[in-house]
N, C-alpha and C positions, 0 to 999 in steps of 0.2 A: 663542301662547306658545311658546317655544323650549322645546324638551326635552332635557334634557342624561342623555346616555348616556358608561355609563362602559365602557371596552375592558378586558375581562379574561384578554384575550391581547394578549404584545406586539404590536405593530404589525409588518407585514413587513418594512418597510424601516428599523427600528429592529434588529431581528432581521439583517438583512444587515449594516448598517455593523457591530453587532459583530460578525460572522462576520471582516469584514476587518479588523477592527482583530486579533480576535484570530490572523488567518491572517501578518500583517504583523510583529505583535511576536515569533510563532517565527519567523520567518525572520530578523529581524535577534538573537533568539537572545537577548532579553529574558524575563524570568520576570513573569509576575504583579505580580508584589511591587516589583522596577525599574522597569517601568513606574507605575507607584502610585506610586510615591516621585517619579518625574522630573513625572507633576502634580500631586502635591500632594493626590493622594486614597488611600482604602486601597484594600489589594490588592481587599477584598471589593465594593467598588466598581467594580474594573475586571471582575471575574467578570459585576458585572448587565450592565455595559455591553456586553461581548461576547457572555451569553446573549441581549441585547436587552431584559431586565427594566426595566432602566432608560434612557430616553433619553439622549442625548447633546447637552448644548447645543451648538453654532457655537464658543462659546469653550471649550468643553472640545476639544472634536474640533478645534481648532485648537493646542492643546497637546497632545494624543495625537499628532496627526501630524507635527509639531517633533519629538517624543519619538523617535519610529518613524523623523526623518531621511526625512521625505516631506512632500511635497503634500498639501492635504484632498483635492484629487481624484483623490487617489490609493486615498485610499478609498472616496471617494462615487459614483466613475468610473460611470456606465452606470445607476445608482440612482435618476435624475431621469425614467426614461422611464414613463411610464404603463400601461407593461405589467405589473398587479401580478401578475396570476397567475404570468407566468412567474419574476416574484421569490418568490415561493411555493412554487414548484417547485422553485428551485434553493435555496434556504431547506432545505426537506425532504430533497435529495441529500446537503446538508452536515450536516445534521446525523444522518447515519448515523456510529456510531462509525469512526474512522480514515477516513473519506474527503478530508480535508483534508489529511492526510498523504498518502493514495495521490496524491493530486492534485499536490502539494508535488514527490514524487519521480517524479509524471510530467512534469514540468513539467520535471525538471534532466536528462529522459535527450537528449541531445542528436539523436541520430539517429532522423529522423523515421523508419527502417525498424523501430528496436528501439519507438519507441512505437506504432507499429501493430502488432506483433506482442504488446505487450503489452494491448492494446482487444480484439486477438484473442480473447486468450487468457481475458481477462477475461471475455468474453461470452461464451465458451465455459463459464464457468463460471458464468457467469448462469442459463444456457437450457440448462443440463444436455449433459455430453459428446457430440459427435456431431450438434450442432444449431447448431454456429455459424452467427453473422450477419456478415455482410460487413460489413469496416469502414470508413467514411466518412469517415475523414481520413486 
């Protein structure tokens, strides 16, 4: 007899694709509520989609990313490999408040020397003054 178990956490790779969707719609500088409206769902809908609460079918996620002026694989990119832990991992980084932002503006500083000295600095303030880690990009 098949036994049907129910998941009372979203799924991790549910959990990611909203991470991008919602990382995707501030950058093109869409609200909530814009997006909602260009598919045709409420805003409170695009909120589950991005905590990951609610899945995302193929044809929703294919009007999200018409929406967003992108590819699905622009969202799903890297999401197919079967490495879940490390989608777990990077799951839990993002969801530290403002780290999708610090990422966002590290992402636009152009000069690979200012973003090394800011990974520096960073982990300088990780591991407490005086104990920096050498930085690896």
């Amino acid at each position: 007899m098949i036994s049907e178990t129910r998941q009372t956490t979203p799924h991790a790779l549910d959990v990611a694709i909203g991470h991008r969707i919602r990382e995707r719609r501030r950058r093109q500088g869409l609200s909530q509520q814009a997006l909602a409206e260009a598919v045709g769902v409420t805003f409170q809908q695009i909120q589950k989609y991005e905590r990951g609460a609610n899945r995302v079918s193929f044809s929703r996620l294919s009007q999200i990313a018409h929406a967003l002026d992108c590819g699905i694989a622009v969202l799903a990119e890297g999401l197919d490999t079967p490495h879940e832990g490390s989608v777990n991992t990077l799951n839990q980084l993002l969801n530290v408040d403002g780290a999708l932002d610090l990422l966002s503006a590290y992402q636009a500083i152009a000069s690979r020397d200012l973003r090394r000295a800011l990974l520096l600095h960073a982990r300088t303030l990780a591991h407490g003054v005086g104990h920096p880690a050498e930085p690896t990009g």
